[in-house]
SEMAR-125396 format. One record per residue: residue in one letter; residue number from 1; x, y, z of N, C-alpha, C, CB in turn. Coordinates in Angstrom, 3 decimals, decimal comma, padded with zeros to 6 digits, m for minus. Glycine has a CB too. Layout:
// residues N
R   resn   resi        n_X        n_Y        n_Z       ca_X       ca_Y       ca_Z        c_X        c_Y        c_Z       cb_X       cb_Y       cb_Z
R      A    NUM          X          Y          Z          X          Y          Z          X          Y          Z          X          Y          Z
...
// end
This chain:
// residues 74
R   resn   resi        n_X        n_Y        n_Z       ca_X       ca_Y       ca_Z        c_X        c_Y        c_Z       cb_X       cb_Y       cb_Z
R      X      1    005,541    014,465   m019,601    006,183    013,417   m018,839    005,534    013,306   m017,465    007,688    013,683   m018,711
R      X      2    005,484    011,792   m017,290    004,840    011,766   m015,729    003,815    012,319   m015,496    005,534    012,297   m014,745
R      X      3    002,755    012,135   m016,470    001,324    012,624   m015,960    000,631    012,120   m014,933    000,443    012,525   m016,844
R      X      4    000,971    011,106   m014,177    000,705    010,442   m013,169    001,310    010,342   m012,068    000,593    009,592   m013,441
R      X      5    002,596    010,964   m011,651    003,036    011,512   m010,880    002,647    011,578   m009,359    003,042    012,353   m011,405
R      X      6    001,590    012,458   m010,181    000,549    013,283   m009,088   m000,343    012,125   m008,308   m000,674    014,473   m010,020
R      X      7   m000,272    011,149   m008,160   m001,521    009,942   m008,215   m000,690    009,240   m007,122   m001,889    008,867   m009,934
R      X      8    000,923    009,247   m007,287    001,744    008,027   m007,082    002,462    008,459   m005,581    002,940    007,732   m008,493
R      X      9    002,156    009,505   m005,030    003,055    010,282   m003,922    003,036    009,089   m002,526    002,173    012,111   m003,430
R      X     10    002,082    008,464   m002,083    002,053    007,663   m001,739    002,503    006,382   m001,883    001,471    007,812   m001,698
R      X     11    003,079    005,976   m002,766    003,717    004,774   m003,467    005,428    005,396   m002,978    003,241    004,634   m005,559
R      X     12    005,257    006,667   m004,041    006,932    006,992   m003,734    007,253    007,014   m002,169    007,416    008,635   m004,366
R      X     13    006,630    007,718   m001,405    006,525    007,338   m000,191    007,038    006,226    000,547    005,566    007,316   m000,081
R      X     14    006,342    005,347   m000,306    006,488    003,941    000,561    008,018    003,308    000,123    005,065    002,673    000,090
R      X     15    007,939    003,414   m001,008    009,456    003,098   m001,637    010,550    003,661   m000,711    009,690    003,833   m003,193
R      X     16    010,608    004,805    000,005    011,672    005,600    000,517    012,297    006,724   m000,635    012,807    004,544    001,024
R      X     17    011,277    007,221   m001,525    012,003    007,658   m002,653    011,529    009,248   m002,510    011,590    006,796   m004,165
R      X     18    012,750    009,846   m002,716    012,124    011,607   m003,306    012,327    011,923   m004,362    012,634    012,892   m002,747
R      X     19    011,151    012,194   m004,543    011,116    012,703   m005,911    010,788    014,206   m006,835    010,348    011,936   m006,254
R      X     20    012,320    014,250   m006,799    012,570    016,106   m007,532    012,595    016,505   m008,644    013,731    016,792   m007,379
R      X     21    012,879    017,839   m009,170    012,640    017,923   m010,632    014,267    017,686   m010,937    011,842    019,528   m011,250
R      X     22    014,908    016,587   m010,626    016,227    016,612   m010,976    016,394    014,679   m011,504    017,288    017,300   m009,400
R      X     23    015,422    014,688   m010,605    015,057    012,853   m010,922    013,630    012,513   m011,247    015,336    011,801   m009,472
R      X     24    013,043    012,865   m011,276    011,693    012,656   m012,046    011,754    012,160   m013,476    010,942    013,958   m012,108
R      X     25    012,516    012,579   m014,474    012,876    011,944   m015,855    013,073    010,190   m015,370    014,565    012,792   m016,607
R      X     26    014,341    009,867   m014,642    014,581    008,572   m013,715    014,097    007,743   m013,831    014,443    008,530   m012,644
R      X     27    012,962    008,385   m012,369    012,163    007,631   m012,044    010,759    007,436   m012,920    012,046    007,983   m010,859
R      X     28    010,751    008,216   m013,952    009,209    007,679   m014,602    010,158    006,934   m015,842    007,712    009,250   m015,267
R      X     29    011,051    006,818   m016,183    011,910    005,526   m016,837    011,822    004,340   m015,934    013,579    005,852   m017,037
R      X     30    011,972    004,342   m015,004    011,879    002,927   m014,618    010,699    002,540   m014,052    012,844    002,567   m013,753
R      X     31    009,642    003,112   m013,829    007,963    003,179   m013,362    008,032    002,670   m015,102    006,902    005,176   m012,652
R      X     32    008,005    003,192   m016,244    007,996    002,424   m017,639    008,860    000,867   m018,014    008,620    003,534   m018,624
R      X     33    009,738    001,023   m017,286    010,600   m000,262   m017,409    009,620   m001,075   m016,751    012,171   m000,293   m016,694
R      X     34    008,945   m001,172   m015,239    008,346   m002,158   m015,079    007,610   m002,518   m015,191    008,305   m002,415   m014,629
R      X     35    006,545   m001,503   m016,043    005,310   m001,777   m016,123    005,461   m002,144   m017,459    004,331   m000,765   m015,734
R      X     36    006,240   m002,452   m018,342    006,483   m002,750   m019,498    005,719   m001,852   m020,560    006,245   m004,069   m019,576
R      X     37    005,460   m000,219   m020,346    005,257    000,554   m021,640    006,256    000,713   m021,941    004,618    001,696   m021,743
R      X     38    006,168    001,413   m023,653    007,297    002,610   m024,059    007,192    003,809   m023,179    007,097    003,196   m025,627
R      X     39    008,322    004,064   m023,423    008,648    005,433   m022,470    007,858    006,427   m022,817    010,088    006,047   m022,560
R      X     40    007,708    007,331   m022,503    007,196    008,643   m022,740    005,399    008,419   m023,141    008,214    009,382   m024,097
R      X     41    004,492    007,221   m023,264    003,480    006,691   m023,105    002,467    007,118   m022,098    003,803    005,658   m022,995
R      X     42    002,051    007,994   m020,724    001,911    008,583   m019,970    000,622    007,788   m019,469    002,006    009,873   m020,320
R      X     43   m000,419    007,826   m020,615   m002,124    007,481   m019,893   m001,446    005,286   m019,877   m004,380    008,171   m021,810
R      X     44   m000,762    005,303   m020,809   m000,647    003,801   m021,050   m000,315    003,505   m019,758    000,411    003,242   m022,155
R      X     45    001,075    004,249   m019,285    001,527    003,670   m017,958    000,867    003,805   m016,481    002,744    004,167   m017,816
R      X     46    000,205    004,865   m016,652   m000,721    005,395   m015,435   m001,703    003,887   m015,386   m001,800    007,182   m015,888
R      X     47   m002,697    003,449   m016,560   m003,335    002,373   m016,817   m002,170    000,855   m016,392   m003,832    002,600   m018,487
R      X     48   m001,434    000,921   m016,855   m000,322   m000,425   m016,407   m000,488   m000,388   m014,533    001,879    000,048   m017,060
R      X     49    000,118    001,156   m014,296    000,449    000,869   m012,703   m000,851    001,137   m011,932    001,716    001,917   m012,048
R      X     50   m001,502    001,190   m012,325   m003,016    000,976   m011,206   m003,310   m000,398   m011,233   m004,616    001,812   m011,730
R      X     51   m003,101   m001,235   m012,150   m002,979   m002,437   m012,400   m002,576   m003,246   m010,851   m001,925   m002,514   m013,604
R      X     52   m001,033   m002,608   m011,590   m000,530   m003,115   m010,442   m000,292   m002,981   m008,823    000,194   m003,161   m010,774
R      X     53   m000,829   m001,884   m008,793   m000,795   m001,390   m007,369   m002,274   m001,736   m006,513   m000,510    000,321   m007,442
R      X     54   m003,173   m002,168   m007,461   m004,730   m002,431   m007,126   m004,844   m003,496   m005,993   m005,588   m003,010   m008,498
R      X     55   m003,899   m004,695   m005,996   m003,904   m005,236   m004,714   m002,628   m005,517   m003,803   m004,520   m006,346   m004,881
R      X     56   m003,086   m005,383   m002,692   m001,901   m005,644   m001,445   m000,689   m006,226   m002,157   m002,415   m006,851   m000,133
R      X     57   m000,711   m006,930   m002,523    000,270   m008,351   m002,897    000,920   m007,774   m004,439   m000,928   m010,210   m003,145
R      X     58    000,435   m007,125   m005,285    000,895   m006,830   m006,662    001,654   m005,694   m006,041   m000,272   m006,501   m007,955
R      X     59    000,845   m004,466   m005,070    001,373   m003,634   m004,437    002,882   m003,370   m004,457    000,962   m003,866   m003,416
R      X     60    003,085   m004,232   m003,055    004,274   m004,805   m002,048    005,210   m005,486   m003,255    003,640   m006,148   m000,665
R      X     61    004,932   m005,786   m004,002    006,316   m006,177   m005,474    006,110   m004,941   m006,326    005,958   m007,932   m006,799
R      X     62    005,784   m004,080   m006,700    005,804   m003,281   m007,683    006,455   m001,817   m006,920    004,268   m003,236   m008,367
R      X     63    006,505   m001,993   m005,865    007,148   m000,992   m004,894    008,451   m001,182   m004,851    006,676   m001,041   m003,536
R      X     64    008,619   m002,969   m004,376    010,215   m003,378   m004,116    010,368   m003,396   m005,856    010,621   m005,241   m003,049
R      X     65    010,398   m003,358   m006,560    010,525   m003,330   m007,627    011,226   m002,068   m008,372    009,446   m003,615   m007,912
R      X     66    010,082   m001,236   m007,708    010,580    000,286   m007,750    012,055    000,615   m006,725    009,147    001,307   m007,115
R      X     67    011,976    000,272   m006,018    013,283    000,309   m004,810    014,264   m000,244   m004,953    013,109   m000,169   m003,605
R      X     68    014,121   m001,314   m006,035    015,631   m002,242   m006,325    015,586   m001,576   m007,909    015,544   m004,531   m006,196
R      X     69    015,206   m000,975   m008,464    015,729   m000,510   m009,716    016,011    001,057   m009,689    014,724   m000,880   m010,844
R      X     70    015,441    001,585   m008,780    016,125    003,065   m007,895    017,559    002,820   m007,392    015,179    003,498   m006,330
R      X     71    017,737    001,776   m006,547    019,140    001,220   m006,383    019,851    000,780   m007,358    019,195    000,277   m005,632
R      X     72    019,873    000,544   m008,321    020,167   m000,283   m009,588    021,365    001,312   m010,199    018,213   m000,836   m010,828
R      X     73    020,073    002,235   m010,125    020,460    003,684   m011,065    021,087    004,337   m010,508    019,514    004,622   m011,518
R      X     74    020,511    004,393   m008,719    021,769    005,671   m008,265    023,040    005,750   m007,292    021,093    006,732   m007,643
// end
């Protein structure tokens, strides 16, 4: 789970998000919800969210994205 994790600390960052071994399951459910893989998919979704994080503008929505579906869950 969350093989990409490690890549994203900066993203979570920006979101306002921490991320522990108590929510990590969570949050790589909804990092899959938006990037539209199946769950548990790891290289698929890592490939989806570089996608989307590759420019300023895809960035800045895939973050608030992440931040309103973090709010959504907790």
């Amino acid at each position: 789970m969350s093989c990409y994790f490690r890549h994203m600390n900066k993203i979570f960052s920006e979101a306002g998000l921490e991320i522990t071994s108590s929510n990590k399951k969570k949050a790589d459910q909804i990092i899959h919800q938006i990037v539209g893989v199946s769950y548990k998919k790891c290289s698929d979704t890592w490939s989806k969210v570089k996608e989307h994080i590759a420019a300023d503008s895809s960035r800045a929505k895939f973050i608030a994205k992440l931040k309103s579906k973090w709010a959504e869950v907790s």
